[in-house]
VEXDREN-2710 file (C-alpha; in Angstrom, 1 decimal):
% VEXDREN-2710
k/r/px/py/pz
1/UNK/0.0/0.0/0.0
2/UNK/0.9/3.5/-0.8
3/UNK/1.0/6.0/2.2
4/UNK/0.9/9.1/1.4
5/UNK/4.3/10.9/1.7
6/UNK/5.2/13.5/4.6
7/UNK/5.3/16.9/3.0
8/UNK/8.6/18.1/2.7
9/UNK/9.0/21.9/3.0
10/UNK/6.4/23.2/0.4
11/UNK/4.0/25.8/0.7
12/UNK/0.4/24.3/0.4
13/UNK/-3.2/25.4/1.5
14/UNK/-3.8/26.4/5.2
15/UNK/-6.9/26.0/6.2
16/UNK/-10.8/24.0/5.1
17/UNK/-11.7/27.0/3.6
18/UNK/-8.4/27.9/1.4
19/UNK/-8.8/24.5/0.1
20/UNK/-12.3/25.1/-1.1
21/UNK/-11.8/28.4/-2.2
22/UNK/-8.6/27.7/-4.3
23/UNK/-10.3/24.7/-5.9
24/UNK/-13.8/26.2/-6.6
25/UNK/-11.3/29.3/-8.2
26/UNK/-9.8/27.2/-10.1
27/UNK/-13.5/25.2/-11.3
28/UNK/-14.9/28.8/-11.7
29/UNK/-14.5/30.2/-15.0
30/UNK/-15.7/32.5/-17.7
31/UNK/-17.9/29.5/-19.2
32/UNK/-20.2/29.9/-16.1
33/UNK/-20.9/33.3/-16.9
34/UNK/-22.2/33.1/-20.5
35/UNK/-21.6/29.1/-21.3
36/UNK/-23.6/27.4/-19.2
37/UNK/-26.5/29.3/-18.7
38/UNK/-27.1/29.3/-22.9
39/UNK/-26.4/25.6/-23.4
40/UNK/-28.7/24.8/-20.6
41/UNK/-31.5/27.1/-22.5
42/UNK/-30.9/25.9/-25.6
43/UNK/-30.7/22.1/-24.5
44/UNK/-34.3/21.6/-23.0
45/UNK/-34.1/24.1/-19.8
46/UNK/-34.0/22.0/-16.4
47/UNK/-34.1/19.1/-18.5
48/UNK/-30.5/19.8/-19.7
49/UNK/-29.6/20.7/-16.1
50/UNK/-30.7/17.2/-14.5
51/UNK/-28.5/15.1/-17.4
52/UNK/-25.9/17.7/-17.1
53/UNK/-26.0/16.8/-13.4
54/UNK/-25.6/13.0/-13.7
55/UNK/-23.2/13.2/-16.6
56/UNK/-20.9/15.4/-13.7
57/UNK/-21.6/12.1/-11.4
58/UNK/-20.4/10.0/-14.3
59/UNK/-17.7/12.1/-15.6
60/UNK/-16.4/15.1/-14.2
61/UNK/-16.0/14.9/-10.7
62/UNK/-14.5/11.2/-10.8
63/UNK/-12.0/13.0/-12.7
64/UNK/-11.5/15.7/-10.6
65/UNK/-11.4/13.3/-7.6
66/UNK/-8.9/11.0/-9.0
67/UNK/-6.2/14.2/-9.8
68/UNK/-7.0/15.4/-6.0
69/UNK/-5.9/11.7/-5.0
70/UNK/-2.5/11.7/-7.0
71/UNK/-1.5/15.0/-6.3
72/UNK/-2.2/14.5/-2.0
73/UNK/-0.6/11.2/-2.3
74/UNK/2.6/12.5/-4.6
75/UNK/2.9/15.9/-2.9
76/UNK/4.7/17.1/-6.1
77/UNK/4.1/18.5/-9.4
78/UNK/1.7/17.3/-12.6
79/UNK/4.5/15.3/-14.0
80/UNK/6.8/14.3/-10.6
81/UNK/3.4/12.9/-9.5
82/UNK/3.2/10.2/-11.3
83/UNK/6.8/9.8/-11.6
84/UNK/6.6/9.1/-8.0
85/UNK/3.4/6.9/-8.5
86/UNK/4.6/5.0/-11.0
87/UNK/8.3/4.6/-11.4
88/UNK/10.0/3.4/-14.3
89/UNK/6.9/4.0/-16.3
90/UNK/5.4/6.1/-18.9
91/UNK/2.3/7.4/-16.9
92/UNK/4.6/10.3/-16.4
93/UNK/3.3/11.6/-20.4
94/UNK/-0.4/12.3/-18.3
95/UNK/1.6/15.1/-16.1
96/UNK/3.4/16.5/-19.2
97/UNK/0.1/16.5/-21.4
98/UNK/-1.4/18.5/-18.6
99/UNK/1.5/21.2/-18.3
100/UNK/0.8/21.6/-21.7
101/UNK/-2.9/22.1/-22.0
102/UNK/-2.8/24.5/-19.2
103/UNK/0.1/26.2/-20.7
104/UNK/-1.8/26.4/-24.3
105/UNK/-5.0/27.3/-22.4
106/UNK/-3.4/30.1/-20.9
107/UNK/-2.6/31.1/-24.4
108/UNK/-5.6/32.1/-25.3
109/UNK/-7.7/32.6/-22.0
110/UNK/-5.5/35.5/-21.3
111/UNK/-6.6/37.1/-24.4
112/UNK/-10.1/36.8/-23.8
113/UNK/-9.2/37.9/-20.0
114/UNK/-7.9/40.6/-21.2
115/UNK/-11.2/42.1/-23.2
116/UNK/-12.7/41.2/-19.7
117/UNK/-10.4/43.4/-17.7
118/UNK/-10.7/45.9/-20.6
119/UNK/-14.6/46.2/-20.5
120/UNK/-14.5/47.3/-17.1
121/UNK/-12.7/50.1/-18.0
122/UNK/-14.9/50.6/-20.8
123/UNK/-17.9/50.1/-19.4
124/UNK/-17.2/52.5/-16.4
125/UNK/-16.1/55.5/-18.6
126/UNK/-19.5/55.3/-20.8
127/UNK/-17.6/53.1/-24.3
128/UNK/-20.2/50.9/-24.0
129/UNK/-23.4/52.5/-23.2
130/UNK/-25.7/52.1/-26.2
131/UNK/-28.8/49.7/-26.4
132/UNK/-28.1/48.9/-30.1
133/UNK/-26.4/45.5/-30.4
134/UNK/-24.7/46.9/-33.6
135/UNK/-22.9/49.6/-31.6
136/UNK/-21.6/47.5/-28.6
137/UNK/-20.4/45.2/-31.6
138/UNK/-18.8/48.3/-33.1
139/UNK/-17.0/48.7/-29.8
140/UNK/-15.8/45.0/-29.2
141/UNK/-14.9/44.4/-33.2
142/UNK/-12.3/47.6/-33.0
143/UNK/-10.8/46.2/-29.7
144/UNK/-10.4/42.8/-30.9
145/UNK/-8.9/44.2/-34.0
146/UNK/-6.7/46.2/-32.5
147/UNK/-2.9/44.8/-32.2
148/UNK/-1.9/47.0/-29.5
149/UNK/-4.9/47.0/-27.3
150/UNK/-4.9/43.3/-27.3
151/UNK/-1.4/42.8/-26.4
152/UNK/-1.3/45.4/-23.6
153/UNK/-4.1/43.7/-21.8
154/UNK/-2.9/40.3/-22.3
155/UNK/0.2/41.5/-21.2
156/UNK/-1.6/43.0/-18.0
157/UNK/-3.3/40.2/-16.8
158/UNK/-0.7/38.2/-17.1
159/UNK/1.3/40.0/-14.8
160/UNK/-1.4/40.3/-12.7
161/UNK/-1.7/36.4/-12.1
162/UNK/2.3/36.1/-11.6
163/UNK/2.3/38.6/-9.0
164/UNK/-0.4/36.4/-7.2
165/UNK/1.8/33.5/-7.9
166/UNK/4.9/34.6/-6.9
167/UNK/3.6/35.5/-3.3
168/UNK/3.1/31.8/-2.8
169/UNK/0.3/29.3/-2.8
170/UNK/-0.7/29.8/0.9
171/UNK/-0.2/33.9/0.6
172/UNK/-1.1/34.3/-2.6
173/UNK/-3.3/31.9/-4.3
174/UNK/-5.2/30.8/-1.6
175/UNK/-5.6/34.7/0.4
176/UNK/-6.7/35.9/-3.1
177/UNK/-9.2/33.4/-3.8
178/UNK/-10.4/33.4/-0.3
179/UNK/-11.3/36.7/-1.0
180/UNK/-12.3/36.7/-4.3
181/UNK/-14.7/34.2/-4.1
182/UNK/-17.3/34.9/-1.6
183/UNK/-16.9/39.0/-3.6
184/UNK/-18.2/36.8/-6.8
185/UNK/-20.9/35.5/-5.0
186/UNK/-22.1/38.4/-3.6
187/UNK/-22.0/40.4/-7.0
188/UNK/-23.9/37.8/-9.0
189/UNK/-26.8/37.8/-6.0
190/UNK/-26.9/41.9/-6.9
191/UNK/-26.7/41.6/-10.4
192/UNK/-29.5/38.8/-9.7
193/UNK/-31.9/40.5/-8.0
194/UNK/-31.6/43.9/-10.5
195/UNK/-32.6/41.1/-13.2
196/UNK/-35.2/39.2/-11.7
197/UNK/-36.8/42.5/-10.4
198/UNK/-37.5/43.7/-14.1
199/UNK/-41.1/43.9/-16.1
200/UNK/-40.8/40.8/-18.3
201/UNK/-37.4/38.7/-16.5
202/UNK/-40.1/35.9/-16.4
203/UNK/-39.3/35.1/-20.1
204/UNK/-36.0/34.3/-18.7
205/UNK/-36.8/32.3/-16.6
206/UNK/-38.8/30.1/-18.9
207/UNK/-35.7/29.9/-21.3
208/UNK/-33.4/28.8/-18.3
209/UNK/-35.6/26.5/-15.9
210/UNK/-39.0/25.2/-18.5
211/UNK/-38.1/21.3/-18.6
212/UNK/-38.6/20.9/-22.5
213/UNK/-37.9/17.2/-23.0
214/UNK/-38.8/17.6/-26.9
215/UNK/-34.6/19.6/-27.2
216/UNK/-33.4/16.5/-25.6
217/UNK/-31.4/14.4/-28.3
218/UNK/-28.5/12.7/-28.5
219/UNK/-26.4/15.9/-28.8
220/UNK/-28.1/17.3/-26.0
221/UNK/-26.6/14.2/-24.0
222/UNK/-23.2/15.2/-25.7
223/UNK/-23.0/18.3/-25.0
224/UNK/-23.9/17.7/-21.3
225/UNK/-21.4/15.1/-20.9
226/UNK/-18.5/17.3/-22.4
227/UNK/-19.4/20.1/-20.7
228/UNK/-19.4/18.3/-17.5
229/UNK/-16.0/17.4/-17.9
230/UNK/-14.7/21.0/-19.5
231/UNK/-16.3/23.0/-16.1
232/UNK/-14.5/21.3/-13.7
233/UNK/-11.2/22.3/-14.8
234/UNK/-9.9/18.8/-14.7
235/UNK/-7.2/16.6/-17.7
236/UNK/-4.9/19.9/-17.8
237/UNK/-2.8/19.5/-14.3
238/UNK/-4.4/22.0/-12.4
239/UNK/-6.8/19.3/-10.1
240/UNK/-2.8/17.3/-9.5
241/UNK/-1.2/20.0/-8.6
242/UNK/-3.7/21.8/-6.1
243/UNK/-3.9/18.2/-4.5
244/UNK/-0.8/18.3/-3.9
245/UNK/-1.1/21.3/-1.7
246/UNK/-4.0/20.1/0.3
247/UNK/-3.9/19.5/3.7
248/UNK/-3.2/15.8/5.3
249/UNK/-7.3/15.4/6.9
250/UNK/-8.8/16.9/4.0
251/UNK/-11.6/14.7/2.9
252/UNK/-11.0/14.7/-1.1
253/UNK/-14.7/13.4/-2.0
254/UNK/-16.6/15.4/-0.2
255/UNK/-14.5/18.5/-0.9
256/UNK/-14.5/17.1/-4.7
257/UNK/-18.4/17.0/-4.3
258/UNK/-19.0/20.6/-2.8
259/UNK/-16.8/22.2/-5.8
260/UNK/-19.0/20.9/-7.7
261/UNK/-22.5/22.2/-6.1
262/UNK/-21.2/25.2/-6.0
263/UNK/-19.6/25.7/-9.6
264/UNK/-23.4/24.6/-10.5
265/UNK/-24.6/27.5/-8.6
266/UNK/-22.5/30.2/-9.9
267/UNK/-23.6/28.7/-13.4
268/UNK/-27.5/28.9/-12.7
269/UNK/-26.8/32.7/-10.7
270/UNK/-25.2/33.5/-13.8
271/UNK/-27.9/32.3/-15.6
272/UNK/-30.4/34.5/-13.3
273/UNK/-28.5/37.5/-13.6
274/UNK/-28.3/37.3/-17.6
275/UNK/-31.1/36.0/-18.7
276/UNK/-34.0/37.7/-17.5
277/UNK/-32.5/41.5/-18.4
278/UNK/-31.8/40.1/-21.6
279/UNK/-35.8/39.1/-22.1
280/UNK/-37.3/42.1/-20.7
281/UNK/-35.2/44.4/-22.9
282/UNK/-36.3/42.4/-25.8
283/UNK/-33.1/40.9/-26.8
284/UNK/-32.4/37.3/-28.1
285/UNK/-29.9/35.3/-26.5
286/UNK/-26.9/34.1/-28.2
287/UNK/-23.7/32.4/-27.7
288/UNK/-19.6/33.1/-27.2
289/UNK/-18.1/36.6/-27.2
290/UNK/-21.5/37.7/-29.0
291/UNK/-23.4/37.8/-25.8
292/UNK/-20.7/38.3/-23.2
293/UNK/-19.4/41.6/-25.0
294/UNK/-22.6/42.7/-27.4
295/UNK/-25.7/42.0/-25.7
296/UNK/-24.7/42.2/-22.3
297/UNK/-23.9/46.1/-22.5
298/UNK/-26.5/46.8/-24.2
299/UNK/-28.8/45.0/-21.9
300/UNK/-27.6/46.5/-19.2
301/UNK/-27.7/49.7/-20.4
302/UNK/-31.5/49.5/-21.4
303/UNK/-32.1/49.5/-17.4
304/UNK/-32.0/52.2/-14.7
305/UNK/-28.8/52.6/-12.8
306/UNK/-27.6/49.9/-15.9
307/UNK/-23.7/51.8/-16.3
308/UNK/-23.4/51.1/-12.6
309/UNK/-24.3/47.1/-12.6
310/UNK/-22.7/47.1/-16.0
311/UNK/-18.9/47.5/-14.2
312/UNK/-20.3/45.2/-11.2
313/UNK/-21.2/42.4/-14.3
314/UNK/-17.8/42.9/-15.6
315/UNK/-15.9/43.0/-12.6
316/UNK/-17.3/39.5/-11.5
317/UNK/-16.2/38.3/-14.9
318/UNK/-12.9/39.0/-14.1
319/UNK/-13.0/37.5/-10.6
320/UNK/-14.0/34.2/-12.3
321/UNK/-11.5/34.4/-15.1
322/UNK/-8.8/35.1/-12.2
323/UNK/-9.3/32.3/-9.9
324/UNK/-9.2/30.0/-13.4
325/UNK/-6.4/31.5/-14.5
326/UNK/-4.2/31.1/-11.1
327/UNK/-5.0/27.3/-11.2
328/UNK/-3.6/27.2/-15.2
329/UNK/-0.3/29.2/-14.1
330/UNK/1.0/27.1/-11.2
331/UNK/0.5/24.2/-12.8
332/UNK/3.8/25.0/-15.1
333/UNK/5.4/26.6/-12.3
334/UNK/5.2/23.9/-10.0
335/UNK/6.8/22.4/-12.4
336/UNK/9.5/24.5/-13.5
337/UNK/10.1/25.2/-9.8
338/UNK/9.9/21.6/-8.1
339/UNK/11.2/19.8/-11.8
340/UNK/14.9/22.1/-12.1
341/UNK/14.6/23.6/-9.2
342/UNK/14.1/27.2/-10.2
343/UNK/12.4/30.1/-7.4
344/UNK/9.3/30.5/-7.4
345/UNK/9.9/33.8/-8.8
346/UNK/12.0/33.0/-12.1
347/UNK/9.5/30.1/-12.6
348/UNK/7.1/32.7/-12.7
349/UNK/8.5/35.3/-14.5
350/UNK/9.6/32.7/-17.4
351/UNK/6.6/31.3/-17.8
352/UNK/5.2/34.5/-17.8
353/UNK/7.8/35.7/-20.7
354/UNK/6.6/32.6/-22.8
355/UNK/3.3/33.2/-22.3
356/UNK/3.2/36.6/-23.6
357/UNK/5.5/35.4/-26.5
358/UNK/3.2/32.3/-27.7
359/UNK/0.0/34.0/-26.5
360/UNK/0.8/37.1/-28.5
361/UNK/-0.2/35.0/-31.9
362/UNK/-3.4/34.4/-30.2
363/UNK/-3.7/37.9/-29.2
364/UNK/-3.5/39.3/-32.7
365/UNK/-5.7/36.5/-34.2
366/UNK/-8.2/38.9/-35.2
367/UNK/-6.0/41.5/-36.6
368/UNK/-2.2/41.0/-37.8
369/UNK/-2.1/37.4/-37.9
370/UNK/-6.2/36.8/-39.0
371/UNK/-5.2/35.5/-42.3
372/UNK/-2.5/33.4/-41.0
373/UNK/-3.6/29.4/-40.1
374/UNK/-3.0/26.2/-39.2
375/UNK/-5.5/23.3/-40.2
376/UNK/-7.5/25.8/-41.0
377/UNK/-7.6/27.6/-37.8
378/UNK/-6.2/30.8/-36.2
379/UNK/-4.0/30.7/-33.6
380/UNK/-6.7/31.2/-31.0
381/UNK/-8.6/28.6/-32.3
382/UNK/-5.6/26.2/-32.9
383/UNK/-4.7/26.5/-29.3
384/UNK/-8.0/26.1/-28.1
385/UNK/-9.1/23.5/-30.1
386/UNK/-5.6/21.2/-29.2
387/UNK/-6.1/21.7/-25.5
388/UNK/-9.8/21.0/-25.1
389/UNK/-10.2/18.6/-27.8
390/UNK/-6.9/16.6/-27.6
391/UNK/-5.1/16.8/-24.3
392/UNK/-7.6/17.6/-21.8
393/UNK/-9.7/14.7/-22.9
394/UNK/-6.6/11.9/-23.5
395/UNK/-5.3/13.4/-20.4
396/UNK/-8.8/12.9/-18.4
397/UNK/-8.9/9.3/-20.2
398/UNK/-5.7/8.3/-18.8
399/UNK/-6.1/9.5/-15.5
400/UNK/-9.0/7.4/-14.6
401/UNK/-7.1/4.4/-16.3
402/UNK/-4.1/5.5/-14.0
403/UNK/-6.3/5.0/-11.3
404/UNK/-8.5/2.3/-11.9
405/UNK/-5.6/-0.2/-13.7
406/UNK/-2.3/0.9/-12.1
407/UNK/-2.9/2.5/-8.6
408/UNK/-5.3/0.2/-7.7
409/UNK/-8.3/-0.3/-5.4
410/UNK/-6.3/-0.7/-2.2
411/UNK/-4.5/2.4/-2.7
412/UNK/-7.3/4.7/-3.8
413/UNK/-9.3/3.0/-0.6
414/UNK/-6.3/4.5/1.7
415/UNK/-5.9/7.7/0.0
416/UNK/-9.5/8.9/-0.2
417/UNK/-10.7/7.2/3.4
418/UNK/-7.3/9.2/4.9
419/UNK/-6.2/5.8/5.7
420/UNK/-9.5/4.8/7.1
421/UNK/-10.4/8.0/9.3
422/UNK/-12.9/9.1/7.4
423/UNK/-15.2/6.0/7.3
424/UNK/-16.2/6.5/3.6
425/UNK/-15.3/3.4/2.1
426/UNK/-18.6/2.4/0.8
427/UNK/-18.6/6.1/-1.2
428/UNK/-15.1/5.4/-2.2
429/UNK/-15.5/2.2/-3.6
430/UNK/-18.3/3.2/-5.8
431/UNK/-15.9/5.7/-7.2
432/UNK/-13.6/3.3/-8.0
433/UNK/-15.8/1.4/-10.0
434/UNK/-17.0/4.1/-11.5
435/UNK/-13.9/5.8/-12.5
436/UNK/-12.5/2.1/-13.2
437/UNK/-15.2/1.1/-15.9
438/UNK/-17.8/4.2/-16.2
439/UNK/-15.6/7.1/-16.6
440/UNK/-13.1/6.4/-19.2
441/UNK/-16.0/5.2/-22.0
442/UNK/-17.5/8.5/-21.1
443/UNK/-14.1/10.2/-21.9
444/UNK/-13.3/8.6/-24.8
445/UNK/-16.6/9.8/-25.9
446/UNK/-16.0/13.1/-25.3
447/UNK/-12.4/12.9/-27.1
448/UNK/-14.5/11.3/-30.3
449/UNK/-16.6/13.9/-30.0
450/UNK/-14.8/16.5/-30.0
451/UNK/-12.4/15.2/-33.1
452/UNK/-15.8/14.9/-35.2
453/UNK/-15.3/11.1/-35.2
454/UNK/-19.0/10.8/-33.5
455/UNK/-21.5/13.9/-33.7
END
C-alpha cells in the first residue's frame, strides 16, 4: 500500500476553507458566466440541467477526484506525481500533457481575460453605453482588432496572475481566492436581484428552468457530458497539482463534491442574472463573445442605474476568469520550480515571458495574424481547439485508467478514506468502480466527439 508521503517543506493550502476556495477558483470560469447558462436554454431548460447533473456524477468529478488523489498522495508537481506513482513507467506523459494544456490554455484565456479586464474600463467610462447590439459590436470588433490594445491587456493580466503567484500558494493563491470568491458570490446575487426585479425577467426564466424534453437528443446528452467534464477544470494538471497542496485530513470526496455544487450555482446565478434582463429588454440570446461583449452592454444599459451594474457584471467576470487563471499558471510553475529547481519567482516570471510570447499570436488572431492558419484555424482557435479537444480529454482518459488499472483499489481506498479516518469506504468504492469502468468510456466519448469522429 501506498502512504501518502510526509510533505517536505512546500508551501500548500492552510486551512478547510483555502482549500475550497482555491479549488472552486480554479473550477470557476468564464464558461459559467455566458456558457452554461445558454447551453442549458438551448438544450431543454432544467431538462439539460438534470442530465448535465448526472453526466458530472459519471464524468467530471470522478476525474477531478482522481487528480486530488494523485496530487495529495505525490505531494509534487503534474509530471513528478506520477513519476513518483509509478516509477519506471510512462504514466509520467499524463503530467506533461497536462503542463501543456494549461500552458496552451493560458494562451488564449488571457486574451479573452484581457477584453474582460478591458470592459470594465470601458464600461465605467460610458464606451459601452448604447442599447443597439450593432454599436456594442462596433465597440468590441475595433478592440479585438486592435494589435496593441490586445497585447497590452494580455500583457496585464498576465502580470497580474504572476504577481499572485509569486507570493506563494498559501499567501497568494489561496488569500486571493479566499477573498475573491465569496466578492463573486455576492455580486452575481446583486446583479441577480436587479434582473429578476425587471417587467418581463419571467421570459428568462422560462428559457433557463421550462423542462422541455422535446430539445433533448443525443447531442443534447453530448454536449452535457463534455461540458461536465470542460467546467470542472480537470485533464490539464491543475486538479494534480492543487492536490498536492491540500492538507493531510482533508476529505478529497466530499470536498471534490462541494466544488462541484457550488460551480453549478454560480452557473445557474449567472444564468439568473443574464437571462432575465436580456428578455425584458427584448433581446435574443446568443452564444460566445456575442453575448458576453454585445448584448450584455446593451442589456444593461436599457435599465436604470444599468452603467453602474454594467462594471459590477464585468468585474465578477474577471473574478471568475482570475481564480481560473491562477490554477492554469502554477500548474507550469510547480513544475519549472519543483522539476529544475528554479524560485518561485524566475518560474514565474519565465513562464510568464513565454506566455506573452506564444499567447501574443493568439492575441493578434483577429487583426495582424487573421489570415495566417493552421489546419484551417487561427492561432486562437488552434490552441484552443488542441487543449480542449486533444489533451484535456486523453489526459482525463488516462487519469482514470491511471487510477482504476495501475494504482489500484487498495490504494485509492487508503488515499481517499485518509487511511481509514474518514469512514467512507462504501462512497469510495463506488468511485472506483465508476472511474475504473464508467468514466473512461465516457471520456473517450467526449475525445470522439470533440475530433468529429461521433456527432
Amino acid at each position: 500500500m501506498i502512504a501518502s508521503e510526509p510533505a517536505r517543506k512546500r508551501d500548500g493550502f492552510t486551512t478547510s476553507l483555502g482549500v475550497m476556495a482555491a479549488t472552486l477558483g480554479s473550477a470557476v470560469g468564464l464558461g459559467n458566466i455566458w456558457k452554461f447558462p445558454y447551453l442549458t436554454g438551448m438544450n431543454g431548460g432544467a431538462a439539460f440541467i438534470i442530465i448535465y447533473l448526472l453526466c458530472t456524477l459519471l464524468v467530471g468529478l470522478p476525474v477531478m477526484i482522481t487528480e486530488l488523489i494523485i496530487g495529495r498522495t505525490a505531494r509534487a508537481d503534474a509530471v513528478t506525481s506520477l513519476q513518483k506513482l509509478a516509477p519506471g513507467t510512462p504514466w509520467w506523459l499524463i503530467g506533461a500533457a497536462g503542463v501543456l494544456s494549461a500552458f496552451l490554455i493560458l494562451g488564449f484565456y488571457t486574451e479573452v481575460a484581457g477584453w474582460v479586464f478591458a470592459y470594465i474600463f470601458k464600461a465605467a467610462r460610458g464606451m459601452l453605453s448604447s442599447t443597439q447590439p450593432l454599436v456594442t459590436s462596433k465597440v468590441f470588433g475595433n478592440m479585438v482588432s486592435n494589435p496593441v490594445e490586445c497585447l497590452v491587456w494580455q500583457w496585464i493580466v498576465l502580470a497580474f496572475i504572476s504577481v499572485i503567484i509569486i507570493a506563494g500558494v498559501s499567501k497568494g493563491i489561496e488569500r486571493m481566492t479566499k477573498r475573491l470568491m465569496p466578492l463573486l458570490f455576492a455580486l452575481l446575487l446583486i446583479v441577480c436581484v436587479r434582473s429578476l426585479t425587471l417587467p418581463g425577467a419571467a421570459r428568462g426564466l422560462t428559457f433557463l428552468f421550462k423542462p422541455d424534453f422535446s430539445k433533448v437528443t443525443g447531442t443534447t446528452i453530448l454536449t452535457a457530458m463534455g461540458l461536465s467534464f470542460f467546467k470542472l477544470s480537470v485533464g490539464m494538471g491543475t486538479m494534480t497539482t492543487y492536490g498536492s497542496y491540500f492538507r493531510e485530513e482533508q476529505n478529497i470526496p466530499a470536498t471534490a463534491t462541494k466544488v462541484m455544487l457550488a460551480d453549478v450555482l454560480v452557473s445557474i446565478l449567472a444564468g439568473l442574472a443574464i437571462f432575465p434582463a436580456v428578455y425584458a429588454f427584448g433581446f435574443e440570446p446568443d452564444a460566445g463573445p456575442k453575448l458576453l461583449f454585445i448584448t450584455i452592454p446593451a442589456v444593461f444599459t436599457s435599465m436604470p442605474f444599468g452603467q453602474v451594474f454594467m462594471v459590477l457584471f464585468f468585474i465578477l467576470a474577471a473574478i471568475a476568469a482570475t481564480g481560473a487563471m491562477l490554477s492554469l499558471l502554477e500548474v507550469p510553475v510547480a513544475f519549472l520550480n519543483e522539476r529544475l529547481g528554479w524560485s518561485r519567482s524566475i518560474s514565474t516570471i519565465l513562464t510568464a515571458i513565454s506566455l506573452a510570447l506564444v499567447g501574443s499570436t493568439a492575441a493578434l488572431s483577429n487583426s495582424t495574424l487573421a489570415e495566417f492558419k493552421i489546419m484551417g484555424k487561427t492561432m486562437f482557435d488552434l490552441f484552443d481547439f488542441l487543449s480542449s479537444n486533444v489533451l484535456l480529454p486523453l489526459g482525463g482518459l488516462f487519469l482514470c485508467l491511471f487510477i482504476g488499472w495501475q494504482f489500484g483499489f487498495k490504494n485509492t481506498v487508503a488515499s481517499a478514506t485518509n487511511h481509514g479516518a474518514l469512514h467512507n469506504e462504501a462512497i469510495v468504492t463506488l468511485f472506483f468502480w465508476i472511474v475504473r469502468l464508467v468514466t473512461p468510456i465516457s471520456v473517450l466519448i467526449v475525445l470522439l466527439n470533440g475530433l468529429g469522429i461521433i456527432a
